[in-house]
C-alpha positions as CSV (number, residue, x, y, z in Angstrom):
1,X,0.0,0.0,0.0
2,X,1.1,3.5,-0.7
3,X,1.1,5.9,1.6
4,X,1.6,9.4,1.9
5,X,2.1,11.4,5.4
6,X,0.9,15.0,5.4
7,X,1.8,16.8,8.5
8,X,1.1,20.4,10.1
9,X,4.3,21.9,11.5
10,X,1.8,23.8,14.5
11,X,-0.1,20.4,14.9
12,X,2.4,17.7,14.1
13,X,0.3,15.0,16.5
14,X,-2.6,15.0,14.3
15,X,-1.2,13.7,10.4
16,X,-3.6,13.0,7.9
17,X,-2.4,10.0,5.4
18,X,-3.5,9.7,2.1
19,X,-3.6,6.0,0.8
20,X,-2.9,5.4,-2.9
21,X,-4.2,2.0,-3.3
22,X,-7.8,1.3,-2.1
23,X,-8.3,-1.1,0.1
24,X,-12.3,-0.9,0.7
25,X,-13.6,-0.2,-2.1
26,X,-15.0,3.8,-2.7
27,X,-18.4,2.4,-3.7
28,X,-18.9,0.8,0.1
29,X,-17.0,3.1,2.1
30,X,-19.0,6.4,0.8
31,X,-22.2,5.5,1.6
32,X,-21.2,4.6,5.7
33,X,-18.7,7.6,5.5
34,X,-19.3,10.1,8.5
35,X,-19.2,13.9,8.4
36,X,-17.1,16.0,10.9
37,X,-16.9,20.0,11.3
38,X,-13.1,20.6,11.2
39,X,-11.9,24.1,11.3
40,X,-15.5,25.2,10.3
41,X,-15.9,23.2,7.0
42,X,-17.7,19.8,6.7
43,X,-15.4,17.2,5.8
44,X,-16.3,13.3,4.6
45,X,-14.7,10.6,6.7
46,X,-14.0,7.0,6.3
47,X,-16.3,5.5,8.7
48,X,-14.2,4.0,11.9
49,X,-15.1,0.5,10.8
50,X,-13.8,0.6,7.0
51,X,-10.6,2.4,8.8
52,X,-10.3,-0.6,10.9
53,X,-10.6,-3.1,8.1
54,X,-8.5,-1.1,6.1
55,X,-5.7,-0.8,8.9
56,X,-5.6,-4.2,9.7
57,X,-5.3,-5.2,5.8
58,X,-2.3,-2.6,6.0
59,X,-1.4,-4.4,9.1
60,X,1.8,-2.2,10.2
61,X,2.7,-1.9,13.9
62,X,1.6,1.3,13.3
63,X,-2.2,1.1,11.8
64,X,-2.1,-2.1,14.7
65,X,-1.8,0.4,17.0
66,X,-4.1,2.9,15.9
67,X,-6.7,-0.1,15.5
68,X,-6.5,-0.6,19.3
69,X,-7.1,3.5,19.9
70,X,-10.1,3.3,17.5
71,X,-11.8,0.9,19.1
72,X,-11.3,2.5,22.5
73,X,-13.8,5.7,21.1
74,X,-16.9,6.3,22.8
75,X,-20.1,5.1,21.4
76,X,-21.0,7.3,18.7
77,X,-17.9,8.4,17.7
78,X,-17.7,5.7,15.9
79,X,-20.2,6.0,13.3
């Protein structure tokens, strides 16, 4: 899978990747994709459980990792 990083030098905890290959398909992932207010524009997400299946398909030490934060979300935040 290809990767690529994008960090903010003021917020360098919070990256944003941007996957190359697709590993759920875009037909099934937009429809359960979730919206979020970020910096006061709406922005589509990839629902928490394609980001889990597409993590674990990854299956770094790193998406492992954020796999077990996911699923430690409160109810609600994951859809």
């Amino acid at each position: 899978m290809k990767v690529f990083s994008f960090i903010d030098s003021e917020d360098p905890l919070h990256p944003v990747d941007l996957m190359v290959v697709e590993r759920v398909p875009f037909e099934r992932a937009w429809p359960r994709r979730v919206r979020r207010l970020l910096q006061g524009v709406w922005v589509p997400l990839m629902s928490i459980p394609d980001l889990v299946k597409m993590k674990r398909l990854a299956g770094r030490d790193r998406d492992l990792s954020d796999i077990r934060s996911l699923r430690k979300l409160p109810r609600g935040q994951e859809k």
